[in-house]
C-alpha positions in Angstrom: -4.8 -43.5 11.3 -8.0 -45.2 10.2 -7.4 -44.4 6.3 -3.6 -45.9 6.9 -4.8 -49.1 8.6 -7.6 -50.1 5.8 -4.4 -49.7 3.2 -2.5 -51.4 5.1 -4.8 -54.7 4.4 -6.1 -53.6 0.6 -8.9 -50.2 -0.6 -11.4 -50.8 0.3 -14.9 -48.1 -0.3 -14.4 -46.7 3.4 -10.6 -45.8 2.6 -11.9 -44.2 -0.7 -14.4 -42.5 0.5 -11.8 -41.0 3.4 -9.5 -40.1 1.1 -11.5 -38.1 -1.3 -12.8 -36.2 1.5 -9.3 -34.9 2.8 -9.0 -34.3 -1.3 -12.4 -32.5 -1.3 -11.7 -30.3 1.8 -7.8 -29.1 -0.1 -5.8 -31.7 2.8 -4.1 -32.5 -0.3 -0.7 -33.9 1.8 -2.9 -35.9 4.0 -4.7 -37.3 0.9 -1.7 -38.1 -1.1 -0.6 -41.2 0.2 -3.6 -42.8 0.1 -4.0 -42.1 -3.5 -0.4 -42.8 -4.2 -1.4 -46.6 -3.0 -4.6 -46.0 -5.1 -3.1 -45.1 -8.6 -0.3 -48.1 -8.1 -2.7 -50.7 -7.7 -5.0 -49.4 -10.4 -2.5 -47.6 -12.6 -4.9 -46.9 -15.8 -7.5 -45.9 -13.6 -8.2 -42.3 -14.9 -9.8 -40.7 -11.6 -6.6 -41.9 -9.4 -4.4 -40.5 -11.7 -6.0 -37.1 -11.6 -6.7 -37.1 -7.8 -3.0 -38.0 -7.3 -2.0 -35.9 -10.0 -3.3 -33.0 -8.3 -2.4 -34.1 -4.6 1.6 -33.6 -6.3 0.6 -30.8 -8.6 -0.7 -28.6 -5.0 2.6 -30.1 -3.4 4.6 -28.7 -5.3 5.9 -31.7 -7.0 6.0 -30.9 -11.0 7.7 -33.7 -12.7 5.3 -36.6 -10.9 2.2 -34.4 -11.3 2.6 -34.2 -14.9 3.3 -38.0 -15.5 -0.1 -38.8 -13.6 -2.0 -35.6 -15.1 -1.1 -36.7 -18.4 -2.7 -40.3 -18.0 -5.6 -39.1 -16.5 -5.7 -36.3 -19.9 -5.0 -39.5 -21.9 -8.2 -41.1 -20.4 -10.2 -37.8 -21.5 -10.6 -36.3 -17.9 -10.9 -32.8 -18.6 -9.8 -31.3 -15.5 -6.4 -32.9 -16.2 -5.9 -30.2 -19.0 -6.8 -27.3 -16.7 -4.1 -28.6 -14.1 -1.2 -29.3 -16.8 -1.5 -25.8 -18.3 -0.8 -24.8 -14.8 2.5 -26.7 -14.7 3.8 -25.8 -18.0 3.0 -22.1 -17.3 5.2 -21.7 -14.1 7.8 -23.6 -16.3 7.8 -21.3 -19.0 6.7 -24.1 -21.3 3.7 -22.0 -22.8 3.1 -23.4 -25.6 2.1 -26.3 -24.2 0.2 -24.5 -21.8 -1.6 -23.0 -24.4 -2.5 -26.5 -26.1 -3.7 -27.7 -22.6 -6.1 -24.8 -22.0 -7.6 -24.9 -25.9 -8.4 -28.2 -25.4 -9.8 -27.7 -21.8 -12.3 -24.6 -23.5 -13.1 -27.3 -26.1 -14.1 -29.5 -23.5 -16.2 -27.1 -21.7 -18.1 -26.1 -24.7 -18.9 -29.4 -25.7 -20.4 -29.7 -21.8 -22.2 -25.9 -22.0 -20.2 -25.0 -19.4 -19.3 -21.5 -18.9 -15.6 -20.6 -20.4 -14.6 -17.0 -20.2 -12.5 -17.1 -17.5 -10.4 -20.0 -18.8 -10.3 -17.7 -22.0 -9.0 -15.0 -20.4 -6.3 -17.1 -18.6 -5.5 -18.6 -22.7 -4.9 -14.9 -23.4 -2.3 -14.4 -20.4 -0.3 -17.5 -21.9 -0.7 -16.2 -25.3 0.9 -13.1 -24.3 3.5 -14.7 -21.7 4.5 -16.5 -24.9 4.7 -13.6 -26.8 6.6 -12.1 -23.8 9.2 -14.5 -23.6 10.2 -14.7 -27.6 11.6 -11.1 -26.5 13.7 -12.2 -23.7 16.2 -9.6 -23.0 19.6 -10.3 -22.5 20.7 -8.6 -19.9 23.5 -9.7 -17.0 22.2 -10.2 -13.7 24.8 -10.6 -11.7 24.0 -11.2 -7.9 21.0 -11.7 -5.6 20.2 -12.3 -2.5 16.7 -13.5 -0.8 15.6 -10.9 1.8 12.3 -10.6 4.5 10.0 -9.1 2.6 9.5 -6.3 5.1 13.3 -5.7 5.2 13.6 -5.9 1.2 14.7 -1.8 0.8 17.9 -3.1 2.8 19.4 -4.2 -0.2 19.3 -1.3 -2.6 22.7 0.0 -2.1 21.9 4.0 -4.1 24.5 6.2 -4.7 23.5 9.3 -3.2 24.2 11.4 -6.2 21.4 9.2 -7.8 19.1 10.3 -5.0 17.8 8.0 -1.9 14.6 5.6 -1.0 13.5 5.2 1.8 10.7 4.0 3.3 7.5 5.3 3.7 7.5 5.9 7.3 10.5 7.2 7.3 9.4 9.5 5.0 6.6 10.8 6.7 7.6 10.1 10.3 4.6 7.7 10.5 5.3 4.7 13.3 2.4 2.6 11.3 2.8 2.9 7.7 2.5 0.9 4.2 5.6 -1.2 3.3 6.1 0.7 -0.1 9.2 2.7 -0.8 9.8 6.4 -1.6 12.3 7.8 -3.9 13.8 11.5 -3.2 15.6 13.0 -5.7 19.7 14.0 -5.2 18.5 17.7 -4.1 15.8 16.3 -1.9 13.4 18.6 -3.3 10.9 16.3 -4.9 10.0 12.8 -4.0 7.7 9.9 -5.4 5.7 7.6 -3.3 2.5 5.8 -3.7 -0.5 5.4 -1.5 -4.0 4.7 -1.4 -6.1 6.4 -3.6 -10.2 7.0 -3.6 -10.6 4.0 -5.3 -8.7 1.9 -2.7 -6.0 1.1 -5.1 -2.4 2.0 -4.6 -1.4 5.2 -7.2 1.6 7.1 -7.6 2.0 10.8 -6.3 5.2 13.5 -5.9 5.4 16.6 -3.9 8.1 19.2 -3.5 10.1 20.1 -0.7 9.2 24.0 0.0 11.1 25.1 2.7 11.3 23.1 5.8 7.6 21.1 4.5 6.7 18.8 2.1 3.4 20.1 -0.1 2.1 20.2 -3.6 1.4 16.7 -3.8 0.0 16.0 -7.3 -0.8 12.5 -9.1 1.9 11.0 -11.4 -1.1 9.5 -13.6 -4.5 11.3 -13.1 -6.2 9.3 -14.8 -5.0 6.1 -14.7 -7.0 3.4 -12.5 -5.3 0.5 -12.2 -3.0 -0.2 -9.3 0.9 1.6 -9.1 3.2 1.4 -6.6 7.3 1.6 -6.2 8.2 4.4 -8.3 11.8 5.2 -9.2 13.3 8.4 -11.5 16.4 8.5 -13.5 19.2 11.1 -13.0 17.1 13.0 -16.0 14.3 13.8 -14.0 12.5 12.4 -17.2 12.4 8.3 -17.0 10.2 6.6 -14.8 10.3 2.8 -13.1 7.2 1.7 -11.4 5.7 -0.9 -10.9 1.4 -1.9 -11.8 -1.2 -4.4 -11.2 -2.4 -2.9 -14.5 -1.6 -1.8 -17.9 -1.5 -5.1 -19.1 0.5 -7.0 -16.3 1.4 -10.7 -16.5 0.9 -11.3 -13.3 1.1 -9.3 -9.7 3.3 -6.3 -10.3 5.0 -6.1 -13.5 7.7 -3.4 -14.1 6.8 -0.7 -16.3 9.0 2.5 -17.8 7.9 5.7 -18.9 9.3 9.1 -19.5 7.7 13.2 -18.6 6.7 14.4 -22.0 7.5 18.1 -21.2 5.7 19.6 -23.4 2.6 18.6 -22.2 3.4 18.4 -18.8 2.4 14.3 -18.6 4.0 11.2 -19.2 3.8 9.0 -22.1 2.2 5.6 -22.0 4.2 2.7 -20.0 6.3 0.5 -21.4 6.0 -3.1 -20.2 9.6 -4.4 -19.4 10.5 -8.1 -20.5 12.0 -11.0 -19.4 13.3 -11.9 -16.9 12.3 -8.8 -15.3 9.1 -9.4 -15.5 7.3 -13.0 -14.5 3.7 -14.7 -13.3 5.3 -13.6 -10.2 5.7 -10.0 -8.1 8.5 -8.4 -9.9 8.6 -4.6 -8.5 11.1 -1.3 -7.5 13.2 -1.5 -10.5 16.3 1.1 -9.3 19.4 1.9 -11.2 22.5 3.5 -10.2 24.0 5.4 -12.9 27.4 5.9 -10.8 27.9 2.4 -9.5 26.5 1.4 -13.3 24.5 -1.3 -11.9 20.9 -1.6 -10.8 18.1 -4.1 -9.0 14.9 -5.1 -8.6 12.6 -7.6 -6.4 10.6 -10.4 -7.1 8.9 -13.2 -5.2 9.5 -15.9 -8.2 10.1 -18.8 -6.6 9.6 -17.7 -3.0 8.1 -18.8 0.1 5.5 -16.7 1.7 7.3 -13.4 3.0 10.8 -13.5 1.1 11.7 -11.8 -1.8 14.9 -12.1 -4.1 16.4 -8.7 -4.8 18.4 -9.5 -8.4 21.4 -6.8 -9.2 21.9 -6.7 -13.0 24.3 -4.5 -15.7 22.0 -1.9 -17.2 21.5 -1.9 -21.3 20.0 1.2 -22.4 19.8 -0.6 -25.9 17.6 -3.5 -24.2 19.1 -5.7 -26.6 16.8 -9.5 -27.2 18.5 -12.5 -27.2 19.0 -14.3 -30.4 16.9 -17.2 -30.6 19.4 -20.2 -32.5 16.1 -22.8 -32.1 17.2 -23.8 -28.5 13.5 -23.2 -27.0 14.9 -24.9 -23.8 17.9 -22.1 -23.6 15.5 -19.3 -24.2 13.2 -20.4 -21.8 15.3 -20.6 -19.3 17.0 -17.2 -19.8 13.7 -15.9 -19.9 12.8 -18.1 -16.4 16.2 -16.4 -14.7 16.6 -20.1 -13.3 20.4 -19.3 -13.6 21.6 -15.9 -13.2 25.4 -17.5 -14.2 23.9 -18.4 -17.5 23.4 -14.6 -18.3 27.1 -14.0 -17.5 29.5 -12.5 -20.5 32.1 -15.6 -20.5 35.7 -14.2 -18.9 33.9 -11.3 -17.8 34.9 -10.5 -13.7 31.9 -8.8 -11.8 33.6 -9.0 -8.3 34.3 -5.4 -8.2 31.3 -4.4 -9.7 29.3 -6.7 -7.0 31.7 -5.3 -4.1 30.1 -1.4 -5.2 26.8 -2.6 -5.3 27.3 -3.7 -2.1 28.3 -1.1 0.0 25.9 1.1 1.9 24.7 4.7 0.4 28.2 6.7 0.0 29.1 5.5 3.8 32.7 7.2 3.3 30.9 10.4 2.3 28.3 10.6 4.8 30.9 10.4 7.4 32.3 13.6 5.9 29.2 15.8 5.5 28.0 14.3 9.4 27.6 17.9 10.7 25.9 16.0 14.0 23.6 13.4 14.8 20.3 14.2 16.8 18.0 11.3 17.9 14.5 12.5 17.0 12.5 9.1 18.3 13.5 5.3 17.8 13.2 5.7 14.2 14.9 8.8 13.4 18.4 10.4 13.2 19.6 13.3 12.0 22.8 14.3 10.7 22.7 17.3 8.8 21.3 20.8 9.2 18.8 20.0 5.8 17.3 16.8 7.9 15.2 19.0 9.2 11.4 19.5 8.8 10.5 22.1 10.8 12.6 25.3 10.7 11.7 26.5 14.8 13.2 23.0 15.5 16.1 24.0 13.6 17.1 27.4 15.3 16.4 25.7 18.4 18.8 23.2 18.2 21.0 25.5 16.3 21.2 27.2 19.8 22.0 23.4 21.6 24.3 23.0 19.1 26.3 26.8 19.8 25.6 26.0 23.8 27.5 22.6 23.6 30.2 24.3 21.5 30.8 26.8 24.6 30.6 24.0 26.8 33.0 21.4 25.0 35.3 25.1 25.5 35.0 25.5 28.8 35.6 21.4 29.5 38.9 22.1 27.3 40.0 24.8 29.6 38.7 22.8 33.1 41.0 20.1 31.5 43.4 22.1 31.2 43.4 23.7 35.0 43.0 20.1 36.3 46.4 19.2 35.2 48.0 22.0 36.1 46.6 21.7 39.7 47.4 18.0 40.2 50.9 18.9 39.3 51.1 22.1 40.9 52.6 23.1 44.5 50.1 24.2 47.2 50.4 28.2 46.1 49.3 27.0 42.4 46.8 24.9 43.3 45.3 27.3 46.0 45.2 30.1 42.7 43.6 27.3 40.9 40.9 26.0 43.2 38.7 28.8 42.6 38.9 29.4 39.1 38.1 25.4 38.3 35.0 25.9 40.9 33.6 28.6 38.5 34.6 26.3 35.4 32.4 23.4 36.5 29.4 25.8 37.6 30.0 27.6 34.3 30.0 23.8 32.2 27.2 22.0 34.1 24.6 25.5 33.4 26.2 25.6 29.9 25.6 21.6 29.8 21.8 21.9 31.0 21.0 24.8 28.9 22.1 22.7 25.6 20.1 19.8 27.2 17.2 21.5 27.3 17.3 23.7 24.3 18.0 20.1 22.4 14.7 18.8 24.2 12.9 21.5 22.5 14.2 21.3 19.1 13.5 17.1 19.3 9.7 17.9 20.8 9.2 20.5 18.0 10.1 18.2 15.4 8.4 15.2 16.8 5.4 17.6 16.3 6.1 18.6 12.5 6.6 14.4 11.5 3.4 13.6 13.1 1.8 16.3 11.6 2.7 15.6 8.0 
């Protein structure tokens, strides 16, 4: 209130001196006013413009932090520079953002000032530049911002292109990273990644053997960098995942890669392009080669904890965009800042958006629903091959023949029920007894299918937390 009060009647040092502190100590919404009321009454004065400059840039307010960034550049304030290439990077405007940071490294020279960080960050730009001359034009047809934590609820896979889940589920773990696995359309083999011995996140597979999951091997033995969200084509052969490393952009990139059988490895990753890839997260890259459609997440653009799940046409031919001189267009292909602006003009993608949409073959699982089993909180069953632990199995297989008997008898007390509320007093005295026996005979046949089901969900509860 103090800093508000002394602008209220002119700057004076005390004001200054307030307001560069909330600067100093990153209050950069508390300090912005106050500079604001600086920079108009001293509008070629080179420090307000930077200290406002930045106050907008670390607000998020682009267009006003580059007017003020630039007169502070203007007035040979080097910091300026290292700001604006900032700006122009998140807007795709690399190019400048690569003339901002040569002349910030110039700057530093001249000073003796250590520069090979802001060299390395020239590089990245270099290469987002490079990056973004190779647009790809793909169609992306749909999103739709999710909880980060909730973000597998949005990838809609046919389950004849296999299933993820997550990695709890997986593993019946209660705690567990928020990372996806993929399981092939036999559910014999599944990818997943988890911490390795370097404390990095790398990709592994094991095969179903049985009623266990074992053999787990690495997907890239010697690769160090961090890998997580792994997806496999119907081929068994091609690889999405997504990396810290390998030459990423920034965050995760998506990369592709494909099993070289004959020497039992894969080949080297293939950096995707735009938009797929960004400064930002961009991961779990999944396509469905039934529905002909396929996704991926990224936190471009996204508060803290959301992420935008993007549903695009796949292109086996990855075809580039034809650059006609329009850097703007390009860049904002490139960007994704329109996903309409990728669209094939008269094209309709309602019924392709409508598939996409609908859960994991819901219609089909309703058919193959052989019977659903509560394991715990986090678990159903509904098939005999749900199962991890084969005692579990022919336990329940004995519920499940026990309740059959019962659900017979029941049909037959029914049965006698009717015929005795109808009845006249002989036929319902030759009934009496035979619907006593029927309800001892259901209830032991009842509590016997109880407790054999106990036993088959205890003995399974045992083989999840086991794994």
């Amino acid at each position: 209130m103090i800093l508000f009060a002394g602008f209220a009647s002119g700057v004076n040092a005390q004001s200054l001196e307030q307001a560069k502190k909330l600067y100093n100590d990153g209050s950069y919404e508390e300090a912005k006013p106050a500079f604001e009321k600086l920079v108009g009454q001293s509008p070629h004065n080179s420090s307000y413009n930077l200290w406002y400059g930045v106050c907008c840039y670390e607000t998020g307010e682009w267009e006003p932090a580059e007017k003020y960034l630039l007169i502070a550049r203007d007035r040979k304030v080097a910091e300026a520079s290292r700001y604006l290439a900032n700006i122009y990077t998140v807007q795709y405007r690399f190019e400048e953002a690569v003339e901002m940071w040569e002349s910030y490294i110039e700057q530093m020279r001249k000073k003796k000032e250590p520069a090979e960080a802001f060299e390395q960050q020239l590089a990245q730009v270099e290469k987002l530049q490079r990056m973004k001359e190779k647009t790809e034009d793909v169609q992306v047809i749909d999103s739709l911002v999710v909880d980060k934590e909730q973000f597998l609820s949005a990838y809609f896979l046919n389950e004849d292109c296999g299933k993820m889940e997550s990695f709890g589920a997986h593993f019946g773990l209660s705690e567990a990273p928020a990372t996806a696995v993929y399981v092939n359309p036999k559910g014999d083999q599944a990818y997943y990644a988890r911490p390795s011995e370097n404390g990095r996140y790398a990709l592994y597979t094991h095969s179903r053997l049985m009623d266990a999951w074992s053999d787990e091997k690495p997907v890239f033995p010697s690769d160090t960098a961090e890998n997580n969200y792994p997806f496999v084509l119907g081929d068994g052969l091609t690889l999405y995942f997504a990396s810290k490393g390998n030459g990423s952009i920034g965050g995760y990139d998506l990369f592709v890669t494909r099993y070289n059988i004959h020497n039992a490895s894969y080949l080297a990753p293939e950096q995707m392009g735009m938009p797929f890839n960004s400064p930002a997260n961009d991961y779990l890259m999944v396509v469905d080669e039934v529905k002909g459609a396929g996704w991926f997440a990224s936190d471009r653009n996204q508060p803290e904890g959301k992420v935008c799940i993007y549903l695009f046409i796949p292109d086996e031919s990855r075809r580039r965009l034809e650059n006609s001189g329009n850097d703007d267009w390009l860049r904002q292909r490139a960007m994704l800042s329109s996903i309409r602006e990728t669209w094939v003009s008269g094209r309709n993608y309602a019924s392709l958006i409508q598939s996409a949409r609908t859960p994991p073959a819901s219609a089909e699982k309703e058919k193959k629903k052989e019977f659903e089993l509560i394991v715990n909180d986090r678990t159903t069953y509904y098939t005999w091959n749900d199962f991890r632990s084969g005692e579990a199995k022919s336990f329940y297989e004995k519920a499940a023949g026990l309740k059959k008997q019962a659900s017979s008898v029941a049909d037959r007390l029914e049965e006698a029920r009717g015929l005795y509320a109808e009845g006249s007093a002989s036929v319902r005295e030759q009934l009496s007894a035979s619907i006593l026996r029927a309800e001892k005979e259901w209830e032991s046949l009842a509590r016997q299918a109880s407790e054999w089901e106990k036993r088959a969900r205890n003995t399974e509860n045992v083989q999840l937390k086991n794994k």
